[in-house]
N, C-alpha and C positions, 0 to 999 in steps of 0.2 A: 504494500500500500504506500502511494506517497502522495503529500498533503501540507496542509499548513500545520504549524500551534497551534493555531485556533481551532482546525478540523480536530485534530486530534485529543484537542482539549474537549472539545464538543462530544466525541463518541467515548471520553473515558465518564463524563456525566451520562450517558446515556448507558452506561455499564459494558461497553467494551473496551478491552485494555489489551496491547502487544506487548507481547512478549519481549521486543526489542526497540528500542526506538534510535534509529541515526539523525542528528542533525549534523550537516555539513554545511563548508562556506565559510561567512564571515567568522571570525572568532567571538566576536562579543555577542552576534545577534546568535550565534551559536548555544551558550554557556548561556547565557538568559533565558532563553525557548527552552533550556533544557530544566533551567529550576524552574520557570513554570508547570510545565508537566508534572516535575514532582510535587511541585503548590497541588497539582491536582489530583495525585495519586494519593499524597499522605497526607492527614491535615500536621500544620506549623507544630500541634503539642509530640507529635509524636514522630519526628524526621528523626529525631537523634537518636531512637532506637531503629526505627526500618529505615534510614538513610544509611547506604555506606558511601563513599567516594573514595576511589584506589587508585593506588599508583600501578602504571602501566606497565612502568621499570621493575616492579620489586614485589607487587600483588596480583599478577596475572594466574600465576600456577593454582592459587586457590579460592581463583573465581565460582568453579564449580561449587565449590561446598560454602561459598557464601551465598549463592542465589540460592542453597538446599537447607539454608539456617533461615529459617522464619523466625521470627519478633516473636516474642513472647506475648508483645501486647499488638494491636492491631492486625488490620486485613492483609497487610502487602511489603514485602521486601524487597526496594529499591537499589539496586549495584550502579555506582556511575562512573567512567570513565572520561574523564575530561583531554582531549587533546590528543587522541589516539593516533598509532602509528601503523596501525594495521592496514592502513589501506592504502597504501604508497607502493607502487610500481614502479618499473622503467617507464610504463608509459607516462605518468606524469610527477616523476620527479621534476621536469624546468616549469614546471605550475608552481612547486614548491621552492624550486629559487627563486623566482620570478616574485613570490610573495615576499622573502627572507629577503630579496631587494627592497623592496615597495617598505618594510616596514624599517632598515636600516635608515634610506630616505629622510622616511618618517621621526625617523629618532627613536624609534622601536626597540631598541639594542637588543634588549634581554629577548624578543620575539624574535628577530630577525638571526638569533645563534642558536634558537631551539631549531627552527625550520631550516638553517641550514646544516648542523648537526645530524637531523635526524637524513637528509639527501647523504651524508658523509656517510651514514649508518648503513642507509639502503642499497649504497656503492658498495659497499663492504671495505670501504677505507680506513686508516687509521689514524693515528697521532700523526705519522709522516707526513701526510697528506696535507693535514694543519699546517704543521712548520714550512714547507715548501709553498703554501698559499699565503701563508703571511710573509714568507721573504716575497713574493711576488715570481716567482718559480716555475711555476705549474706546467711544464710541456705542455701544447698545443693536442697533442692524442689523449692526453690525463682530462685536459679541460672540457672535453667534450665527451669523453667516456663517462665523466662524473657530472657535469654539469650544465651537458645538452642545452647549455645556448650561446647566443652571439658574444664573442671576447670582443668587446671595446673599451675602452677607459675607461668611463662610468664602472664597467662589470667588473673591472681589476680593483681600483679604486674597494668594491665593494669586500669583494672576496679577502683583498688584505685587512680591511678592517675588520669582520668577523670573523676572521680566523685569528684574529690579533687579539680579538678581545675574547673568543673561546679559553684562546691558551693562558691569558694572563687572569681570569675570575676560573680556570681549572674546571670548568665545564664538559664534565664527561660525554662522549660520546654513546649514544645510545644505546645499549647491547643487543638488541635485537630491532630489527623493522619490516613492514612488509608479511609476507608468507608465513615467516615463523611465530608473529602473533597473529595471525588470521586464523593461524589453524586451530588456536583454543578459542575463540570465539565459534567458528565455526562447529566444534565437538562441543560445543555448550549449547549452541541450536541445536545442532541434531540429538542431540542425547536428550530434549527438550528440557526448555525452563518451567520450571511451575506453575501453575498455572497463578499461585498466589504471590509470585516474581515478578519483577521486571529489571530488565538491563538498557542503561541511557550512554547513549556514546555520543563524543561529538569530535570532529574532526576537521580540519578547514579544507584538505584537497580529498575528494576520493576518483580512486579510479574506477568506473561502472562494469569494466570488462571482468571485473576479481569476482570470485567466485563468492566470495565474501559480501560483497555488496548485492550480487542474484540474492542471495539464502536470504538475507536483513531484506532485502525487497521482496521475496515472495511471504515471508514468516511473520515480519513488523512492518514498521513505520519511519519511512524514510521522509525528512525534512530537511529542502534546501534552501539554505540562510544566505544564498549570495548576494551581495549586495556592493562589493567595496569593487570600485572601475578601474583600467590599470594601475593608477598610482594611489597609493593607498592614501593621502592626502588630499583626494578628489572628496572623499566624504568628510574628513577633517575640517576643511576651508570652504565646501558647500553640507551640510548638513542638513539639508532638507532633503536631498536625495537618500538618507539613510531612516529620516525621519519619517517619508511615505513608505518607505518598507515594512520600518515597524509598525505603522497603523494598519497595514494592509495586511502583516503575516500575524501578528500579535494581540490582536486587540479580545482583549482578556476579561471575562467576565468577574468582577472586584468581588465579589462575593467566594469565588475559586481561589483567590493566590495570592488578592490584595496590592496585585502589580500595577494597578492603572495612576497610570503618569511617570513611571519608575524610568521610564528607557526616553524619555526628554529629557528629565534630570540628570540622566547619564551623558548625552550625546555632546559631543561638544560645540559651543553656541550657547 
């Protein structure tokens, strides 16, 4: 199934709930649409018992037996993954630099060295790799093997500086990307979630071809939160283009989740 927030918000009052829910795309309108949901799955007294939120890096292997641990108190046990890495391919790894630019640009820093990190990841590069792109190094086979786009100044420029600032705040590289967490996501659909579960993921690039994103498309609820235009400073310096998104994908019934007005206050403007 794929829908808005608001669809989806509308069919978990009307008592149907997926199993899975992806929001992809922007990142903020991502992770917002995504506590909604859960505004709507759990009420606010009771998230901190059937809320989990896990890390990608370090709490995947026992994803299964936390979507199989129900709350003691309440209907539904919530898993959420914020910023997932599973859906990155070769096909669209320069989606993902292409963003790690846009938000260096932007003065992103800390954004712009997870997304490029995790393309380091998904290469199966390593520290070397770093070093060589922050001396400004990179062979001309390397830069395109890894980073499948056009080398210009702007793009060099960019690559020394996040590699520059990976290596000097000790920003580990990813240890897995791609396939090899896709595949416990995937044995978590098939093996089916509970039906008194659910699992929230959000992501900002996916690729549609992964077998991962079929299973979440034919099993849950797929939500796409695009919204930022090449340069990620186009919604920064016009905010009204970010701000009809959100009235059109978002618009929240305040009785549900309490979110009305929440994503004007945020936006910036």
């Amino acid at each position: 199934m794929t829908g808005t927030v608001e669809k989806a918000i509308a069919e978990i009052k009307q008592g149907r709930q997926y199993p899975v829910y992806l929001l992809h795309g922007d990142e903020f309108l991502a992770k917002e649409g995504a506590k909604a949901i859960i505004g709507a799955l759990v009420p606010p007294d009771q998230q901190s018992l059937s809320v989990e939120v896990v890390s990608e890096d370090n709490d995947l292997p026992s994803l299964p037996i936390r979507l199989n641990t129900l709350p003691l108190l309440g209907d539904i046990k919530v898993v959420v993954v914020y910023d997932s890495k599973a859906f990155l391919s070769k096909f669209n790894l320069e989606s993902v630099v292409r963003k790690s630019q846009d938000a260096w640009l932007a003065g992103e820093n800390d954004r712009s060295v997870r997304l490029f990190l995790q393309v380091v990841a998904a290469a199966g590069e390593d520290e070397g790799f770093l070093d060589r792109a922050a001396r400004g190094e990179v062979p001309h086979p390397e830069w395109e093997l890894v980073l499948s786009t056009e080398r210009d100044p702007q793009a060099e420029g960019w690559l020394r500086g996040v590699a520059r600032s990976a290596i000097e705040d000790r920003t580990p590289i990813p240890e897995a990307a791609g396939a090899g967490l896709a595949r416990t996501y995937e044995d978590s659909i098939h093996r089916g979630i509970p039906a008194k579960a659910a699992l929230i993921l959000t992501t900002e690039v996916v690729d549609e071809r992964r077998s991962l994103f079929k299973k979440i498309s034919a099993a849950g609820f797929v939500i796409d939160c695009g919204v930022r235009s090449r340069r990620a400073w186009d919604t920064q310096m016009n905010p009204e283009a970010a701000r009809a998104k959100v009235e059109r994908e978002f618009t929240l019934d305040q009785e549900i989740n309490g979110y009305e007005g929440l994503y004007a206050d945020l936006l910036p403007g």
